[in-house]
LODRENTOR-625870 format. One record per residue (C-alpha): x, y, z; residue in one letter. Coordinates in Angstrom, 1 decimal. Each point is the difference from the previous one (the first is absolute). Example, Ala and Ser with C-alpha at 12.3 -4.5 7.8 and 13.67 -1.06 7.14 Angstrom:
2
REC|u|v|w|residu
REC|12.3|-4.5|7.8|A $
REC|1.4|3.4|-0.7|S $
//
This chain:
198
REC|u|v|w|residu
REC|1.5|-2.4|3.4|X $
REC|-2.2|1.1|-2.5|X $
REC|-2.1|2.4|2.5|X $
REC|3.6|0.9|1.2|X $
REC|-0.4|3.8|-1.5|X $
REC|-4.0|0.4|0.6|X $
REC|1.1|-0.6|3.6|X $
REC|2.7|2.9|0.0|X $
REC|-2.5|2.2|-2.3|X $
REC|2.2|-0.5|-3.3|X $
REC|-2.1|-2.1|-2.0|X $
REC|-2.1|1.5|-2.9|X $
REC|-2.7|-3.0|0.5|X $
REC|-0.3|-0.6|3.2|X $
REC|-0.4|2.5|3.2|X $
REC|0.8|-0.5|3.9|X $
REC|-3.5|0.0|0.4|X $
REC|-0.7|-2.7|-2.6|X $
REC|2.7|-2.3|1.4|X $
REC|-1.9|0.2|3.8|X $
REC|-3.2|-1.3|-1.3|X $
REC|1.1|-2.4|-2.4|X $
REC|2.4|-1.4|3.2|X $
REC|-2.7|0.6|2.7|X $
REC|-2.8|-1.7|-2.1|X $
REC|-2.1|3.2|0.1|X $
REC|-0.4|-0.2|-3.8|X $
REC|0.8|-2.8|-2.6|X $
REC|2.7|0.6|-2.2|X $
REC|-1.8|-0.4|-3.6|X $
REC|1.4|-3.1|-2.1|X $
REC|2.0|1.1|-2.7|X $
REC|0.8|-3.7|-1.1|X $
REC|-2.0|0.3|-3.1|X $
REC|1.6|3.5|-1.5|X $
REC|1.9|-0.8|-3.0|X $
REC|3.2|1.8|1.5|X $
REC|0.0|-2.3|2.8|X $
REC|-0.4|-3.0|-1.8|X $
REC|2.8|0.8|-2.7|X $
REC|2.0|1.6|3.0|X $
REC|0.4|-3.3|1.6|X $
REC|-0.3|-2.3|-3.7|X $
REC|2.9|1.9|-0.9|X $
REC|2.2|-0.1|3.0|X $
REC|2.0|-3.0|-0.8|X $
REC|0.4|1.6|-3.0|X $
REC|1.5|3.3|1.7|X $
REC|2.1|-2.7|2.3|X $
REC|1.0|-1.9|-3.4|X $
REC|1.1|3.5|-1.9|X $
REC|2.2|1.3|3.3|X $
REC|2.0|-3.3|-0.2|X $
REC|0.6|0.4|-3.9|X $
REC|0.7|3.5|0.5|X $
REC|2.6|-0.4|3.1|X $
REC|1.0|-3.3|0.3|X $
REC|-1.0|-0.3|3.5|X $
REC|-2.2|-3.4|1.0|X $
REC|-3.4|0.7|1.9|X $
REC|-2.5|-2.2|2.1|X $
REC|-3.4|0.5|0.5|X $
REC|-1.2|0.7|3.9|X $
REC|-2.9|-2.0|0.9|X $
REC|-1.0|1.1|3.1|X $
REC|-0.3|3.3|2.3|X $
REC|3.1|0.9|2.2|X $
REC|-0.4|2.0|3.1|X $
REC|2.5|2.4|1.7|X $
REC|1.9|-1.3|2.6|X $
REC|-0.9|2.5|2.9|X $
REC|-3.6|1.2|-1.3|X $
REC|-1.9|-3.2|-0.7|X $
REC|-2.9|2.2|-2.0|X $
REC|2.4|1.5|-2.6|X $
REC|-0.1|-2.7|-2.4|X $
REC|1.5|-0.2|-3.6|X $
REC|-1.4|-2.4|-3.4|X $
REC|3.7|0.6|-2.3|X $
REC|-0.8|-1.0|-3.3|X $
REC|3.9|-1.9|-0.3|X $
REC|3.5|-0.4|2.1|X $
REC|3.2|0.7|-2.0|X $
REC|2.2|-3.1|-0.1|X $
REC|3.1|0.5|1.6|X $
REC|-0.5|3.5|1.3|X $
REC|-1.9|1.0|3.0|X $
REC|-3.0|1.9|-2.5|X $
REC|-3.0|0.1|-0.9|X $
REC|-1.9|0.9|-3.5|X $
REC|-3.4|1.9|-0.6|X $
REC|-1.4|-0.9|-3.3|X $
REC|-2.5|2.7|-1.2|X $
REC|-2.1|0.9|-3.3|X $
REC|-1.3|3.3|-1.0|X $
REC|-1.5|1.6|-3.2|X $
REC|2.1|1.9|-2.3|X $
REC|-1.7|3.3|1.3|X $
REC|1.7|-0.2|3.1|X $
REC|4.1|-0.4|-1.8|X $
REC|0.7|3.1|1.5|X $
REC|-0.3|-0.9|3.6|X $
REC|2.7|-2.4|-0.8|X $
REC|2.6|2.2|-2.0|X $
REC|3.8|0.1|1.1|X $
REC|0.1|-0.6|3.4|X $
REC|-3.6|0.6|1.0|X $
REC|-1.9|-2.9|1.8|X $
REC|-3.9|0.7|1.0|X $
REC|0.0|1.2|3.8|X $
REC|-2.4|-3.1|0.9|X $
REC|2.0|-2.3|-1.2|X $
REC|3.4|1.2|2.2|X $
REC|-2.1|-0.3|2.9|X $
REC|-0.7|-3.4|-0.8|X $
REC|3.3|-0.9|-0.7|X $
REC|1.5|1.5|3.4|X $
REC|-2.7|-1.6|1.4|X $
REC|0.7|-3.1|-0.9|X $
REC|3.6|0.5|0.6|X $
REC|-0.6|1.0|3.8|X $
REC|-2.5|-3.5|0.1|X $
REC|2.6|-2.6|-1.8|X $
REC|3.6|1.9|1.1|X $
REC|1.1|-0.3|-3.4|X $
REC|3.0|2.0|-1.2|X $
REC|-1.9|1.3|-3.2|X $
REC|-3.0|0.5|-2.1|X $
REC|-0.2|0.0|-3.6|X $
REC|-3.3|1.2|-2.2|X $
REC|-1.1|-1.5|-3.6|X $
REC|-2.6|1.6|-1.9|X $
REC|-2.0|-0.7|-3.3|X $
REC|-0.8|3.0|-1.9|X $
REC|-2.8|-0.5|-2.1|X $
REC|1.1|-2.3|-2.1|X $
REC|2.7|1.9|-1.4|X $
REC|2.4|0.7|2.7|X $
REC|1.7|-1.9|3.0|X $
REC|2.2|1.6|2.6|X $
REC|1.9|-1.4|3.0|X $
REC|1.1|2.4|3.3|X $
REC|2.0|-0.7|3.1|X $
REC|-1.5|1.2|3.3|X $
REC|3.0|0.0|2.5|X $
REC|-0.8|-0.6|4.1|X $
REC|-0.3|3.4|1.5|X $
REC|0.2|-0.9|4.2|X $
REC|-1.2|3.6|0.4|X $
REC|-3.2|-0.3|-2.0|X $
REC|-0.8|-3.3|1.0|X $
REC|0.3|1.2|3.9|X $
REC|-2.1|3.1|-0.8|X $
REC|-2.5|-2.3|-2.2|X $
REC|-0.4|-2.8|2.9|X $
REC|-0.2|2.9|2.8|X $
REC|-2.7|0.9|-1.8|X $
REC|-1.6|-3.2|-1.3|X $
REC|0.0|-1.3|3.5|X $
REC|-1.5|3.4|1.9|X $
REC|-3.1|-0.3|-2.5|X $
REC|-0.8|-3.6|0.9|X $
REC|0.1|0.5|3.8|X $
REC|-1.5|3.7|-0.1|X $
REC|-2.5|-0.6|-2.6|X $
REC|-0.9|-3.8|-1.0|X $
REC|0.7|-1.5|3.5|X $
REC|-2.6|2.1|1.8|X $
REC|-2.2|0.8|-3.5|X $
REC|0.5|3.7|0.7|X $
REC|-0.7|1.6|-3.6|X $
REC|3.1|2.1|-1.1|X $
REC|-0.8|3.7|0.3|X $
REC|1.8|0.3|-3.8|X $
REC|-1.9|0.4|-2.7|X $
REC|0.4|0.3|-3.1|X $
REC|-1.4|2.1|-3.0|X $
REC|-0.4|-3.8|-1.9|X $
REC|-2.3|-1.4|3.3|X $
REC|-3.0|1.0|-1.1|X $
REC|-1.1|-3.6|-1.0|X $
REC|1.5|-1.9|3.3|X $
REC|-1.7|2.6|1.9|X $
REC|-3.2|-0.6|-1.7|X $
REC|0.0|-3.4|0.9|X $
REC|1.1|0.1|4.0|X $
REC|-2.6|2.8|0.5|X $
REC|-3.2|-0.8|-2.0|X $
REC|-2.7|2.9|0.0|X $
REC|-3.0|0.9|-1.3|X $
REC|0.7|3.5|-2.7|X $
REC|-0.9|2.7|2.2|X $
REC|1.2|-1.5|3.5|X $
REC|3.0|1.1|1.8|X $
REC|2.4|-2.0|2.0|X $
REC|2.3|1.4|2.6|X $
REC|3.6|-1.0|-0.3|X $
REC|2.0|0.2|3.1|X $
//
């Protein structure tokens, strides 16, 4: 879910490109376990669960395992909680107060929609909802509603890059202006030496 957009080229961290090698083993994905962000991102994720509940009322339950779509075996899903009682999910999220603005009104981070539609089109649920801590100033809740037309469109797509381009480990002929390090790495060379890419 998470490489959901780098797969359909919406992702500001991760290209089409990047998702191939990572998937086809060409190059190892580096361990970002130890980065503070990651760590308090998932130290603080029962807290993000804990504040939705206050804020709405609604009961959560954490998700312990990966779920896989029904039809496409390879699209899996890791939801960080089920709704109790409704047929949703929750996606609990931290960011630093530098980033508020990607989260004002009704605006939710493209990556993160993905995900969520994603993860909609793997579980069948009805409904997504979004927490994020701000900082540590501000908290804010959203409701990402099933769109059948996106998820189609997202899956069509999902699915044609696994068969066209991890299946048969045929590079993608995108790339991206932000490829310059994956590229690097799948074609090592000496300064001065040229490669020729079909």
């Amino acid at each position: 879910g998470s490489e959901a957009a780098g797969v359909l080229g919406l992702s500001r961290w991760l290209t089409p490109l990047q998702v191939w090698a990572y998937k086809t083993g060409q190059v190892i994905p580096e361990d970002i376990s130890a980065k503070i962000e990651v760590k308090l991102g998932n130290k603080l994720e029962p807290t993000v669960a804990e504040l939705f509940m206050e804020e709405t009322g609604k009961k959560v339950h954490r998700v312990n395992e990966t779920l896989f779509h029904p039809d496409f075996p390879f699209l899996g899903a890791n939801i960080d909680r089920r709704v109790v009682g409704e047929e949703s999910i929750l996606e609990c999220k931290t960011t630093s107060a530098w980033k508020y603005r990607e989260w004002e009104g009704e605006d939710i981070p493209t990556e993160y929609i993905c995900q969520v539609m994603h993860y909609l089109a793997v579980t069948g649920a009805k409904k997504g909802y979004i927490a994020c801590l701000i900082g540590n100033h501000k908290f804010v809740w959203k409701e990402i509603l099933r769109d059948e037309d996106m998820i189609r469109k997202m899956i069509q797509r999902e699915v044609a890059f696994w068969n066209s381009f991890i299946v048969p480990k045929v590079m993608p002929a995108t790339i991206m202006h932000s490829d310059g390090d994956i590229l690097s790495k799948l074609f090592l060379v000496k300064q001065g030496q040229e490669i020729a890419l079909t």
